[in-house]
N, C-alpha and C positions, 0 to 999 in steps of 0.2 A: 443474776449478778447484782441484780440494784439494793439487794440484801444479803445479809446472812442466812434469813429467811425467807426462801422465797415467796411463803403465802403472805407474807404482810402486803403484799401488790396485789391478793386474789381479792376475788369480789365478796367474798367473803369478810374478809377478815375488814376490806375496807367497809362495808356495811355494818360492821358493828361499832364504828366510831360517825362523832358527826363530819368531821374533817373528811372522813374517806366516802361516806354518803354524797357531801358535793363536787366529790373528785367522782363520783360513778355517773352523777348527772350531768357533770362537765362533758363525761365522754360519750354519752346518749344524746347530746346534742352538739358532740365536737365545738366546745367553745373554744375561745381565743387562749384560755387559760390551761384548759386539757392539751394543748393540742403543745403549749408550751413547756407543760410538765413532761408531756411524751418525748419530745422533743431531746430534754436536758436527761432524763432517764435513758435514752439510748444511747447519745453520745457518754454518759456515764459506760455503760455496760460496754461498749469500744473502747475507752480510753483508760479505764480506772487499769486493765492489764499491761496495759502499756506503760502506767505510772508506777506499777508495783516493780517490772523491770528496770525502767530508772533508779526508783530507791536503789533496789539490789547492786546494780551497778557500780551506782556510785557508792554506797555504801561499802563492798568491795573491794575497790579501790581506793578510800581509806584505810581501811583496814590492813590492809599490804602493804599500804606506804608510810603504815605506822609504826616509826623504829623504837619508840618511846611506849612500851602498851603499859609500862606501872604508871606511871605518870599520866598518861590519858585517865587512867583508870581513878587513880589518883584524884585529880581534879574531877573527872564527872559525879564521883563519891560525896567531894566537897561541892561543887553546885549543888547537888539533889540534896544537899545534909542529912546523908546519910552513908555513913564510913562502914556501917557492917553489912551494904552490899557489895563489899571489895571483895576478891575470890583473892585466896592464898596466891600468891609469887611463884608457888612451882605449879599451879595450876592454869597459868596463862599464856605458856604458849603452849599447850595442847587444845584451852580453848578458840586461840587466832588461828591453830592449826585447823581444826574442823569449819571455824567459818569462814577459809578461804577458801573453800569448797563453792563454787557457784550456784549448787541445786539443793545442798546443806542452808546456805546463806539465803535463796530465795523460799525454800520451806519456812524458814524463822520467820521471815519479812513476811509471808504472806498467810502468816497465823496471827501475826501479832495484826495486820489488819481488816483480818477476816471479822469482821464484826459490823452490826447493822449499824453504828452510828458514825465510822469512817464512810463505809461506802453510800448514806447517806447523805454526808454534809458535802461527798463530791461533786455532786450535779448542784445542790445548792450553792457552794464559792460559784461555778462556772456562770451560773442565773445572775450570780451578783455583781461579776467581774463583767459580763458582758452588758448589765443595766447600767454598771458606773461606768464605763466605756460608751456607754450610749448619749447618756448624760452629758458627761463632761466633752463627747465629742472628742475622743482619744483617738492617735492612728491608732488601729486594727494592727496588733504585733504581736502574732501566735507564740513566739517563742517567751514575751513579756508572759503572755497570759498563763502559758503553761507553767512557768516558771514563779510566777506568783498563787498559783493551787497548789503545785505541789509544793510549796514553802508555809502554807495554811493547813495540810492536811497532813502533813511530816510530823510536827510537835505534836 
């Protein structure tokens, strides 16, 4: 789960880099360091399925409560400046029709972030949200926290 591919974790694959050589001797001597990469990699592999349902979710329910979908369309065209990935007019409500499908709509969402450099950078925000939290001495507010990863790992 901590990739796309799962061998980039093997011992292999980490022994052909330097980075992953002292990630293997990290955990031949369980240091402070290993034990916190394990750490953030697990709670990775619990949570990241849980975040891809959130997307969906909420994503979802946009989507249905979108009465305006030219104009959504419209504008996200002109943010991205890029007008010729507009879909034809008569081609849009067949597309909002399939993806208010919730298992249609969580296929999409969890292709588009099946890939090693999402499910990667997800245990690293939580590494970093929890050090600036340490740091600065923040209350502990699970729902802050979750709620500022998945707003890092959305765009």
């Amino acid at each position: 789960m901590s990739s796309k591919n799962e061998s980039i974790f093997g011992k292999e694959a980490l022994l052909s880099t330097k980075p992953g050589k002292e990630i293997v001797k990290q955990a031949l001597f369980k240091s402070k360091g290993y034990k916190q990469f394990d750490k953030y990699k697990k709670e990775a592999e619990a949570e990241f399925p849980k975040f891809v349902n959130r997307f969906t979710d909420d994503l979802l329910r946009e989507i249905k409560s979108d009465s305006t979908i030219i104009e959504t369309q419209q504008k996200f065209a002109e943010e991205i400046g890029s007008p010729d990935m507009m879909l034809d007019k008569s081609q849009l409500d067949a597309v909002k029709s399939r993806l208010e499908n919730y298992d249609t709509l969580k296929d999409r969402v969890s292709r588009i972030l099946n890939s090693n450099f999402v499910k990667m950078t997800f245990p690293v925000f939580s590494a970093l949200y929890d050090a600036s939290s340490d740091h600065f001495k923040d209350k502990q507010d699970a729902q802050l926290r979750t709620d500022i990863i998945d707003g890092h790992i959305i765009p």
